[in-house]
N, C-alpha and C positions, 0 to 999 in steps of 0.2 A: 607431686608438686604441692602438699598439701603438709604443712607445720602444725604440730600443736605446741599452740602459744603460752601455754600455763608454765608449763616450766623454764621458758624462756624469759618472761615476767620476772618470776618467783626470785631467777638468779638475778635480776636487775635489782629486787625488793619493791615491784613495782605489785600492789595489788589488782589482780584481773577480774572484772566481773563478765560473764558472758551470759548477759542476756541484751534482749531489743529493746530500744528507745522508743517508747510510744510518743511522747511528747519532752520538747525542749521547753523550757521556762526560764528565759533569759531576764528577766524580772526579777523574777523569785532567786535566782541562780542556783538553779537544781533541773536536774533532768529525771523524769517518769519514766520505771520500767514497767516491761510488760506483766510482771507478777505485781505490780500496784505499788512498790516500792518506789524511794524518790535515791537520787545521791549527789548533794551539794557538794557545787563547790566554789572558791574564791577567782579560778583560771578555768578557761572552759576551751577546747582546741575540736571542734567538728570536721572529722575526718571519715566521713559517712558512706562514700562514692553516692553515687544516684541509684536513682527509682530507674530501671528499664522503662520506657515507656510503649511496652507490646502493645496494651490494648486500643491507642492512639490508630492504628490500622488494621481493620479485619482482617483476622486469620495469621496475623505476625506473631512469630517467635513458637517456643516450645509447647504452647498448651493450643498453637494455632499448627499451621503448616510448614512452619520456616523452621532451622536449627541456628542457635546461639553459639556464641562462646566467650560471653559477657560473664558467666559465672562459671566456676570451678566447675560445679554439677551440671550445666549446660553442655560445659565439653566434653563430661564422659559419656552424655547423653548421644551430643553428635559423632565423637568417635565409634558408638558400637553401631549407630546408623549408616556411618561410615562403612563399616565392615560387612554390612548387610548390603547396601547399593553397590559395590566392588563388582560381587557376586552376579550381579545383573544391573546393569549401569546403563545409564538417559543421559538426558541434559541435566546440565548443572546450571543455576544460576546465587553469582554472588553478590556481595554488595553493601550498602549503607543509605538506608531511608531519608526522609525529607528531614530535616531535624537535628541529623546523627551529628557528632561532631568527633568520633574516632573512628579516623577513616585508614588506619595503618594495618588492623588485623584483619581487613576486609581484602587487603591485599594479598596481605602474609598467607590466608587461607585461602585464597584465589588458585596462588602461585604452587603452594605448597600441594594442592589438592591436582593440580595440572604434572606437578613434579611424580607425584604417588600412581598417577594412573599412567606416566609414561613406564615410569620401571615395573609394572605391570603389564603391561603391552595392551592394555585397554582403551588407551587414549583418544584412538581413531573413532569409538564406537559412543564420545561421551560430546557435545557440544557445549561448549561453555561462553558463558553472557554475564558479563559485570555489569551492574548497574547500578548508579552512585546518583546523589544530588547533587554531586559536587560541576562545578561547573564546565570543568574540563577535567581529564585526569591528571593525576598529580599535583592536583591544588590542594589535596589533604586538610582542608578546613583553613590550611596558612597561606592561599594565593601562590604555596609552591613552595620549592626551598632547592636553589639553585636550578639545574637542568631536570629535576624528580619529573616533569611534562613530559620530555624527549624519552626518558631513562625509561619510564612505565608503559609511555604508549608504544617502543618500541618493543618492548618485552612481550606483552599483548601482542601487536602481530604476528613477532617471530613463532610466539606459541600459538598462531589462530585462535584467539579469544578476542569474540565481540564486546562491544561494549554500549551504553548509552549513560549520556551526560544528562545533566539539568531534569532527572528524572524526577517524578514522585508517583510513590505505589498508591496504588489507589484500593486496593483490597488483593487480599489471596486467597487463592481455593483450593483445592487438594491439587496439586498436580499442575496449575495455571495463576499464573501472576497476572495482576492487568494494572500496567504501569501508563503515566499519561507525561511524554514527552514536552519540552518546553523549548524554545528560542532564546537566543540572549537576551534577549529584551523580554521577556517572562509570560511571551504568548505560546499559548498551544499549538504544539506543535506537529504531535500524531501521536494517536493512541494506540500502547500495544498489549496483546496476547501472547504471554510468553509458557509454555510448556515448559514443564520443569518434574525430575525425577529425586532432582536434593535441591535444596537450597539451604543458604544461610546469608541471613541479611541485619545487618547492624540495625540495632534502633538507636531513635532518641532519650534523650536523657533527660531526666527531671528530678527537682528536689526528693527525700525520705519523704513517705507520709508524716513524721514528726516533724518536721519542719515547715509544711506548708502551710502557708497564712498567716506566719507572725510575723505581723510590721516593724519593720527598722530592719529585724533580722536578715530574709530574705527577698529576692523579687519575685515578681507574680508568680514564674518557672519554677521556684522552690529551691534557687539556687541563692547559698549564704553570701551577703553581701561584704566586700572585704576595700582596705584603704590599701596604700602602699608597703603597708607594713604588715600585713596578710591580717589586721583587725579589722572587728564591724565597727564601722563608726557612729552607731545609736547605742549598744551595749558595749562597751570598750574593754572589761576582763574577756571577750569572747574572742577567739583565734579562730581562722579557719583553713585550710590546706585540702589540696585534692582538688578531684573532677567535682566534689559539691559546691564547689567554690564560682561565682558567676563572674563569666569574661563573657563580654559582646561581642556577637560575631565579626571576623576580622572586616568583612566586605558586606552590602548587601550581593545577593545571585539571587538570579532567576526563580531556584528552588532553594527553600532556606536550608542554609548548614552552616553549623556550630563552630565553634572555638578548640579544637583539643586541647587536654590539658596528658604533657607527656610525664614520662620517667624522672628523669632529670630536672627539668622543670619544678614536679613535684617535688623532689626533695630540695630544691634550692627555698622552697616557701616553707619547707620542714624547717631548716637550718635558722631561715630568720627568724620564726615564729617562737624558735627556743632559744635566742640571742635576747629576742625583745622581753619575752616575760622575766628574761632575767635579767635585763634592765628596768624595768618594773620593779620585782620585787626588792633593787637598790634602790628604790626613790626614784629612778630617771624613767624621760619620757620617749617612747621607742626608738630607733634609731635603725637598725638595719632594715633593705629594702632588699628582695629575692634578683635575682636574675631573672630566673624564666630563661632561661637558656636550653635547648633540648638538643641534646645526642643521639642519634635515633639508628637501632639495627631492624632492619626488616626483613625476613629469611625468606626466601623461596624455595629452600629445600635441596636446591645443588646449591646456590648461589646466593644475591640478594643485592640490596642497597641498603647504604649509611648515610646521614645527613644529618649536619652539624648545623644549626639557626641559633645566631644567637642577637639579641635575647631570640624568643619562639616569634615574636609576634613583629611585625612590621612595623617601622625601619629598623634594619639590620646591620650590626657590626661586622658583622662574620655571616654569609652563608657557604655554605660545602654540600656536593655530594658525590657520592662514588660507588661502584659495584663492582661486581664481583666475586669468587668461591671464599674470598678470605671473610665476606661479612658473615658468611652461612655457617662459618667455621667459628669465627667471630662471638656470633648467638649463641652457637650451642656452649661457648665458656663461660660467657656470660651470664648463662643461665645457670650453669654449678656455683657460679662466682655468687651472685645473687643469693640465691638459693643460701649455701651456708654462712651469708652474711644474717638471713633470715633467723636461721637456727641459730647460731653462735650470740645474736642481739647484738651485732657491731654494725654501725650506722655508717659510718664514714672509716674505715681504716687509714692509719696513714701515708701509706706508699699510695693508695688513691687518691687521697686531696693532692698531695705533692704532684702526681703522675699527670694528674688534670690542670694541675698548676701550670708546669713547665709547657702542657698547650694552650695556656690564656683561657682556661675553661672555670669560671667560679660559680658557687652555690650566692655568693653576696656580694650587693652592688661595692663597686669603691666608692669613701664614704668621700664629698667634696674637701 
C-alpha cells in the first residue's frame, strides 16, 4: 500500500521535495524546512493531514497501550500485534476517543477483526467492546447517514459485540481502560474498568506543529481556516484541502466529536481548489465551490456498508445506505482501482466523472 512518489511527480514535471515543514509563513509566502531551507511561493495549497493527538490521553496510541492505524507504520505495527494476540487471544476493545472525528475505521477494524477471529474459530474465546464518543452508534460524527443507526447496531448484536456511547477515556494502562460514561444531557453517568488484551482506539486530530499559532491562518485546534472556495480568507494565495482543514462540529453531544472529512469529499475541495487558482491566475475572482459529497464503502471483511450523503454535511439532498457481500467485494476493487490511479498520477479518469455523473454525483457545486 505504500507508493513512491518521485517518479510519479517527475512524469507529471512536477518538482518533489521530501522533506518536513517546520513552519508556514504566510506573510512572507515561503515555508521552512526542517534542513533550515525556506521554498517560496506565489499559491500555496496545505494539504498536511493532522497532528494525531495521543498525548491528549494517558497511555493512548502506539508509544502508549493502544494500537493505531492512522499511519501506514501504525498498521504494520498493529498487524504483527495482530498476529501475536491470535495465538493467545482476550478481549478486545475498539473505538474512537473524545475528539475523534473519523469514526468509519473504527468500525471497519471492529468488524473486520470479529470477521478474522471467526474463520479462525477463536471468536468464542475473544470478548469485544466498541467504545466511541459518539452519541449513539452510527452517527459517525454526521448525526448518521440514512438507517447507518439500525444497520450497525444491528450488526453489533447479531455478532455479540458490546458497546458504550457518549464515552470518554479518561486514561489507559497496560491491559485496563477506564472510560467515564455520560447521559444525553452530558451528565455522568457510570464509570468503567474495562480489561483489554488488544486494543485500538482512534484519536483526536489537531493541526501540524507548523501550523499552530498563526493568526488569520488557523483556529486555536490548528486547523487551517478555509471560505467557500477552500481559500483562507486573511491570506487569500493560500488554499487548503483535507482533514487539516477546520469544519465545526455538525451537533454539540454529550461527549465532543468532530466533523469527518471523507474520500470523496476530499477530492471534490481538490478539484475546486485547482479550478480557482486557475481562475486566478486569468485575472478572475474564484468562482467554484466543492460539494463535500461523500461515497463511503466500509468493509467488514465478508460483508459491509455503503452510504452516499450528499453534500457530507447537514441538510441533505440525497442520503443512502446499504449492505451487504457486494460492498466487501466492492472495497477490495476499489482499492486496486485507487491504488493504480495513485501510481499511474490520474486524478479523475474519465469513464469516472461520467460514471459518477450519470448518478448525480459531482466534485462542483452548479454554478447559479
Amino acid at each position: 500500500i505504500k507508493v513512491e512518489l518521485a517518479p510519479v511527480f517527475k512524469k507529471k514535471k512536477i518538482t518533489f521535495i521530501q522533506n518536513k515543514v517546520v513552519k508556514f509563513k504566510p506573510a512572507e509566502n515561503k515555508v521552512e524546512l526542517a534542513d533550515g531551507s525556506h521554498v517560496d511561493y506565489d499559491y500555496l495549497i496545505i494539504a498536511t493531514g493532522p497532528k494525531l493527538a495521543f498525548e491528549e490521553i494517558p497511555g493512548l496510541g502506539p508509544n502508549g497501550h493502544t494500537q493505531s492505524v492512522c499511519h501506514v507504520d501504525h498498521a504494520g505495527e498493529s498487524g504483527q500485534f495482530w498476529d501475536g494476540f491470535v495465538k493467545e487471544p482476550g478481549p478486545i476493545i475498539i473505538g474512537a476517543v473524545q475528539g475523534a472525528s473519523c469514526f468509519g475505521p473504527a468500525y471497519e477494524y471492529l468488524f473486520i477483526a470479529e470477521t478474522d477471529l471467526r474463520k479462525r474459530g477463536i471468536r468464542d474465546k475473544v470478548k469485544m467492546t466498541y467504545v466511541t464518543s459518539e452519541p449513539y452508534i452510527g452517527h459517525l460524527g454526521l448525526g448518521g447517514v440514512g438507517d447507518t443507526r439500525g444497520m450497525l447496531e444491528r450488526e453489533l448484536r447479531n455478532k455479540h459485540i458490546n458497546w458504550i456511547c457518549n464515552a470518554k477515556v479518561d486514561k489507559i494502562e497496560a491491559g485496563m481502560m477506564f472510560v467515564t460514561e455520560f447521559d444525553e444531557n452530558g451528565q455522568e453517568k457510570k464509570k468503567h474498568e474495562l480489561p483489554f488484551k488488544h486494543s485500538m482506539m482512534l484519536p483526536a486530530f489537531k493541526g501540524v506543529d507548523g501550523l499552530m499559532g498563526i493568526e488569520g491562518l488557523v483556529n486555536p485546534r490548528g486547523f487551517v481556516i478555509v471560505d467557500e472556495h477552500q481559500r483562507n480568507p486573511t491570506f487569500k494565495n493560500v488554499y487548503s484541502i483535507g482533514v487539516c482543514i477546520a469544519i465545526p462540529p455538525l451537533e454539540q453531544t454529550p461527549v465532543p466529536t468532530g466533523t469527518p472529512k471523507t474520500g470523496y469529499m476530499i477530492e471534490s475541495m481538490v478539484t475546486a481548489t485547482a479550478h480557482n487558482i486557475r481562475e486566478e491566475l486569468d485575472g478572475k475572482e474564484p468562482s467554484h465551490n466543492p460539494t463535500w459529497n461523500a461515497l463511503c464503502l466500509a468493509d467488514f471483511g465478508d460483508k459491509g456498508v455503503a452510504f452516499l450523503a450528499m453534500p457530507q454535511i447537514p441538510p441533505r439532498n440525497v442520503q443512502w445506505a446499504s449492505e451487504g457481500r457486494w460492498v466487501h467485494l466492492a472495497k477490495i476493487a476499489y482499492e486496486k482501482y485507487f491504488m493504480r490511479k495513485v501510481r499511474k498520477g490520474i486524478s479523475e479518469p474519465g469513464y469516472e466523472k461520467y460514471t459518477l455523473k450519470m448518478m448525480g454525483i459531482f466534485r462542483i457545486k452548479k454554478k447559479a
